[in-house]
C-alpha positions in Angstrom: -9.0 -3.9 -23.5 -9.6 -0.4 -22.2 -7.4 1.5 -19.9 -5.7 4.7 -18.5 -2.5 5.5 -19.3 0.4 7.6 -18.2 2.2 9.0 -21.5 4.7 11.5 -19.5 4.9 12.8 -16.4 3.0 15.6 -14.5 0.1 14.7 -17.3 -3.0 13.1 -16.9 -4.0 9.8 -17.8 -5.4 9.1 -21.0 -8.3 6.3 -22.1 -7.0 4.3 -24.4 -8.6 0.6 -26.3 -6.0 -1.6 -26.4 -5.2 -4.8 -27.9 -5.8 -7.6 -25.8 -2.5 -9.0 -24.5 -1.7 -12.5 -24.3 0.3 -14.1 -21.3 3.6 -15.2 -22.0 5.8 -18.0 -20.1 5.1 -18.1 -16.6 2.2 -15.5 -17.1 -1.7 -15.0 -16.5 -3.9 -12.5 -18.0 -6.8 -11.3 -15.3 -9.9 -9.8 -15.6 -9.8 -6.6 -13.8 -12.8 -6.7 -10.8 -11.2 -3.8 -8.9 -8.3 -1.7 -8.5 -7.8 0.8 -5.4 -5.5 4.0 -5.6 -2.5 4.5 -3.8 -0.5 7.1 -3.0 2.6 5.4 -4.8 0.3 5.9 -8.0 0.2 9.7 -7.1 4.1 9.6 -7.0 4.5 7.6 -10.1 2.0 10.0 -12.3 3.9 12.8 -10.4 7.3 11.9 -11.3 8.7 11.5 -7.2 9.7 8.0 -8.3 12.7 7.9 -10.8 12.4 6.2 -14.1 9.0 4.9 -14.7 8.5 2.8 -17.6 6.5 4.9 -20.0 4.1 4.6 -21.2 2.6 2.7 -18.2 -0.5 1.7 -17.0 -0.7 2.1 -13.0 -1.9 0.5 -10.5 -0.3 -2.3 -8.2 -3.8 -3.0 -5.7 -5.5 -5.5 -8.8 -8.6 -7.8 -8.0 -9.6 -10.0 -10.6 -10.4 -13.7 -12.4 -7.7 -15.3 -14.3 -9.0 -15.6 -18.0 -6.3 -16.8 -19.7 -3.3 -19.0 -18.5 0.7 -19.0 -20.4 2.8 -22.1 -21.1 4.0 -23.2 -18.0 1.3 -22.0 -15.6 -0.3 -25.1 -13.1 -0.4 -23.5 -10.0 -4.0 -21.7 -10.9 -7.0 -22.0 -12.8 -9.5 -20.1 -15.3 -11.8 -18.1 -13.0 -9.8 -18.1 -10.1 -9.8 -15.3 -8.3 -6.7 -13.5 -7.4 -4.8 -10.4 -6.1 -2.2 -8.5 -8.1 -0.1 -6.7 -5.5 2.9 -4.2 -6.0 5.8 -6.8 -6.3 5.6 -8.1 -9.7 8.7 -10.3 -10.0 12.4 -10.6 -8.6 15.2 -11.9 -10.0 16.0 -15.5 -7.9 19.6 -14.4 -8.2 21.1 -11.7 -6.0 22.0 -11.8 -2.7 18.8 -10.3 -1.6 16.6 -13.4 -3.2 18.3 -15.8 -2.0 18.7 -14.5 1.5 14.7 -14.4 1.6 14.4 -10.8 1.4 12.7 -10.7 -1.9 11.5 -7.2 -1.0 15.2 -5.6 -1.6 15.7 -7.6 -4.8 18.7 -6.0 -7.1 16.1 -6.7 -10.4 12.9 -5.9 -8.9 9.8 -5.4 -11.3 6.9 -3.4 -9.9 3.4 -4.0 -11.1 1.9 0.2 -12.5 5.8 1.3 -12.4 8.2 -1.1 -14.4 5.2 -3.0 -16.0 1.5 -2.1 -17.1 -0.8 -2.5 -13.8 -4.5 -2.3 -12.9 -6.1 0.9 -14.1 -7.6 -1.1 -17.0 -9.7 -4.0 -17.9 -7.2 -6.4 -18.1 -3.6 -7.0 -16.7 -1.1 -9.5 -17.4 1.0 -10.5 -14.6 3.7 -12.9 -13.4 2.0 -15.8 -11.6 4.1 -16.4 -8.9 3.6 -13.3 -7.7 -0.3 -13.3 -7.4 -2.4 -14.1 -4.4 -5.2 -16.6 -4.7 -8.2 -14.7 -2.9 -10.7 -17.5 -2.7 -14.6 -16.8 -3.3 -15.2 -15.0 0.4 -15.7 -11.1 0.4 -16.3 -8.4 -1.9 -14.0 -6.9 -4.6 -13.9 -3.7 -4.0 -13.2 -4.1 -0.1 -10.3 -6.3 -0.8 -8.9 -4.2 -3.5 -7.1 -2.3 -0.2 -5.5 -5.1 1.1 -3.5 -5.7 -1.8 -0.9 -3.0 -1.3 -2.7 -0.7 1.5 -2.7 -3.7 3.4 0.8 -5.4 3.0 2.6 -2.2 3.9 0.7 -1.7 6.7 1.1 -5.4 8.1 4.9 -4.6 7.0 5.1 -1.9 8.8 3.1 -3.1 12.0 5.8 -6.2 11.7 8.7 -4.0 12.3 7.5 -2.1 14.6 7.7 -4.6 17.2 5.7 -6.0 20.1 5.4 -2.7 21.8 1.6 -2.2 23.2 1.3 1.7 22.3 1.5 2.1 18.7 1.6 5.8 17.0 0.3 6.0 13.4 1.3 9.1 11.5 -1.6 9.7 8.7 -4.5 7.8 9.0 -5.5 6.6 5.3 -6.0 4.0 3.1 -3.0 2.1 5.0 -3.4 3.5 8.5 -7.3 2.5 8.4 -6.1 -1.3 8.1 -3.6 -1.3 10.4 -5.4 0.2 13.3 -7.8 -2.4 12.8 -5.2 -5.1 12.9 -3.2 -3.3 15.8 -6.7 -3.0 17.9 -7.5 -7.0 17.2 -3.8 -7.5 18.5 -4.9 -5.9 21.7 -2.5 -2.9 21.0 -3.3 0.9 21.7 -3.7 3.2 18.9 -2.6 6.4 19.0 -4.0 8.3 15.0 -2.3 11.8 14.5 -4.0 13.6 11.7 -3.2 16.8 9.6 -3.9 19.7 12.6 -7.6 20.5 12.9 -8.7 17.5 10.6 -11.3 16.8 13.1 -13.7 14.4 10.6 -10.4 12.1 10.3 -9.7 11.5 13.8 -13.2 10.7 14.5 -13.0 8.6 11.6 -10.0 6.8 13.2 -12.1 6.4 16.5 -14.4 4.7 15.1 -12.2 2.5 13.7 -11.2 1.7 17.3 -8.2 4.2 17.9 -7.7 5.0 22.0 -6.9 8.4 20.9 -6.3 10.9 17.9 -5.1 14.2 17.4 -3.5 16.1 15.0 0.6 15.3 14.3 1.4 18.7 16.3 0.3 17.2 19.2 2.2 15.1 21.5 0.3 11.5 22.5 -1.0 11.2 26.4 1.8 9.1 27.1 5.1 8.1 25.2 4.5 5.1 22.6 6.5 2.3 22.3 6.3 2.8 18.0 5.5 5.1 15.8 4.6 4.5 12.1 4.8 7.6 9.4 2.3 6.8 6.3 2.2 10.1 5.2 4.9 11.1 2.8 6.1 14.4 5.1 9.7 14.1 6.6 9.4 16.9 8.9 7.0 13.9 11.0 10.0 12.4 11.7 11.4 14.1 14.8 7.7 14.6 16.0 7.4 10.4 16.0 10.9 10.6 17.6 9.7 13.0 20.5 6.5 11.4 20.7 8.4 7.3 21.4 10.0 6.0 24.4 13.7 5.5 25.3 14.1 2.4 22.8 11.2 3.3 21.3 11.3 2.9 17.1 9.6 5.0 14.1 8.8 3.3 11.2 8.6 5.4 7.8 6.4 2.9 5.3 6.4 5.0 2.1 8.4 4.6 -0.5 8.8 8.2 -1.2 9.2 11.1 1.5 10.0 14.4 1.4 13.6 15.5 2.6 13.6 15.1 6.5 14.9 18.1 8.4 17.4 18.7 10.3 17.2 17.8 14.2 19.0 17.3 17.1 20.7 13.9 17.8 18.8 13.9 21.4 15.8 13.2 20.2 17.6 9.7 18.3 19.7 9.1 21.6 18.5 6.7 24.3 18.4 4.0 21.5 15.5 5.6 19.5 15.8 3.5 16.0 14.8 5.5 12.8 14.2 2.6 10.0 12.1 2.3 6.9 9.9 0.0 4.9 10.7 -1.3 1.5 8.3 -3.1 -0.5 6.7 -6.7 0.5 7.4 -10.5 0.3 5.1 -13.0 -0.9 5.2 -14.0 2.8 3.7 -10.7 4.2 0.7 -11.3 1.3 0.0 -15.2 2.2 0.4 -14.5 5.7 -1.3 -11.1 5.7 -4.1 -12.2 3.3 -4.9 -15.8 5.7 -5.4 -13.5 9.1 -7.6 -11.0 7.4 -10.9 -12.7 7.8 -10.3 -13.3 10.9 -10.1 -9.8 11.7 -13.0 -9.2 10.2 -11.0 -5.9 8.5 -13.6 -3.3 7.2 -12.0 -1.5 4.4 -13.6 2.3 4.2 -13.8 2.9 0.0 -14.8 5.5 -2.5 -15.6 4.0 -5.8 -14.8 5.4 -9.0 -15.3 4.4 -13.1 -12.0 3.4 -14.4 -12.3 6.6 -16.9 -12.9 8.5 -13.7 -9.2 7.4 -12.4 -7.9 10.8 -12.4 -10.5 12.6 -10.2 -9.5 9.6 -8.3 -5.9 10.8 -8.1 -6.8 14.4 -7.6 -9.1 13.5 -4.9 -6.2 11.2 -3.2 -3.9 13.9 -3.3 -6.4 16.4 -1.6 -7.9 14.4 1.0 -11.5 14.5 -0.3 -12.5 10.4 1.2 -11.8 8.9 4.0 -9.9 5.1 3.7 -9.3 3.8 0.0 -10.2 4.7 -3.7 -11.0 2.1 -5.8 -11.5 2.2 -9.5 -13.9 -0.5 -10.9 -13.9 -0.9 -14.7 
């Protein structure tokens, strides 16, 4: 196998052949179809997330056929086609498990961050936690859904019912979700970098009622805000931009430090809360309404040697949507 590999941090990933792995107990080995970027790989390769296992492989948004099953495995077949998403396996045990909040387990494993991910031709991974995709739609365009996707339905979950939803930069997940939001007959609000004029177009088209850049407060007060991009001085922008009871929604699972700011703009039972992970319920569920959305997933392909122009491009905001590396 072939694949792209993170030796220390603040480096760049190397091609490396590999031998091919075997799946162990309660494993399957997939043939890697597609594998999108995400901004948690840009915080793994950059060291903003503690204590990767290294050397890794990222990448946690996998698309691929199983081609090789462990002892133990009955729930899948050779060939079937599946989705490898961030979660790679929990623990059962703690308190967290076996309240059904799988997403806060004590023992978590995390596909491209505690074990080797997608950036490669081949990934092994724990079969419980893989989605069954069926035959319908394209690899690359579901590559997205797997973690771009499941944080955003996440995210849209806990932000309530409220009809006027903010979404603090509009990328790979923010693309999705406005979708979704729209096809829940909810109004989008898209705040951009300032002046990033092709962006909020982009999120017009996508069927946002308005968009403007972050500095800029919304026509009217929103019932939620979500914060995608990893900037904690959004945070009492989405405060000031929500209504008395209003909540803001920060979905990454790294930030940077969020300022200080006055407790008036929290008051009038504003709720600050966060995001952490997924559940295999957010994928079945999330993954079973998608066609019916008829999603559109906006993607830049790239050669799996190419993955770290792919990164470099992320972190400067060269596309539009999702990168998606395709060995």
């Amino acid at each position: 196998m072939r694949a792209m590999v993170l030796d220390r941090i603040g480096t760049d990933l190397e091609w490396r052949e590999l031998p091919d792995r075997e799946p162990g107990p309660g494993e399957i080995r997939v043939k890697v179809a597609a594998c999108a970027v995400c901004r948690t790989d840009l915080h793994v390769v950059d060291g903003e997330l503690p204590d990767p296992r290294l050397p890794i492989i990222p990448g946690h948004e996998i698309v691929g056929r199983v081609d090789a099953l462990g002892p133990g495995v009955t729930d899948l077949r050779l060939g079937a086609r599946v989705g490898i998403p961030w979660l790679g396996g929990t623990c059962g045990a703690c308190p967290y498990c076996r309240d059904g909040r799988e997403n806060l387990c004590d023992h978590p494993v995390f596909t491209g961050y505690t074990r080797d991910g997608g950036f490669a031709t081949a990934a092994v991974a724990d079969a419980r936690y893989a989605f069954p995709l069926g035959e319908a739609g394209d690899d690359v365009a579901l590559a997205p859904l797997l973690c771009a996707g499941l944080i955003g339905w996440r995210s849209l979950a806990l932000a309530g019912d409220g009809k006027r939803i903010g979404l603090y930069g509009f990328g790979a997940s923010a693309h999705i979700v406005a979708q979704v939001a729209a096809w829940q007959g909810r109004s989008v609000h898209a705040f951009t970098r300032p002046g990033d004029t092709a962006s909020q177009a982009f999120a017009r088209r996508l069927g946002a009622a308005w968009a403007g850049g972050s500095d800029q407060p919304p026509p009217e007060p929103l019932d939620a805000a979500i914060i995608y991009a990893p900037v904690g001085a959004l945070v009492p922008l989405a405060l000031r931009a929500v209504r008395k009871g209003g909540r803001v929604v920060c979905a990454g699972i790294h930030m940077s430090d969020l300022p200080s700011f006055p407790y008036r703009l929290l008051w009038e039972e504003r709720q600050l809360v966060s995001v952490a992970n997924l559940t295999r319920r957010d994928g079945i569920d999330f993954l079973a309404l998608a066609p019916r959305i008829r999603l559109v997933t906006e993607t830049t392909t790239y050669p799996l040697a190419q993955a770290n122009q792919a990164l470099a491009d992320l972190r400067a905001g060269r596309f539009e949507g999702a990168a998606v590396l395709v060995p």
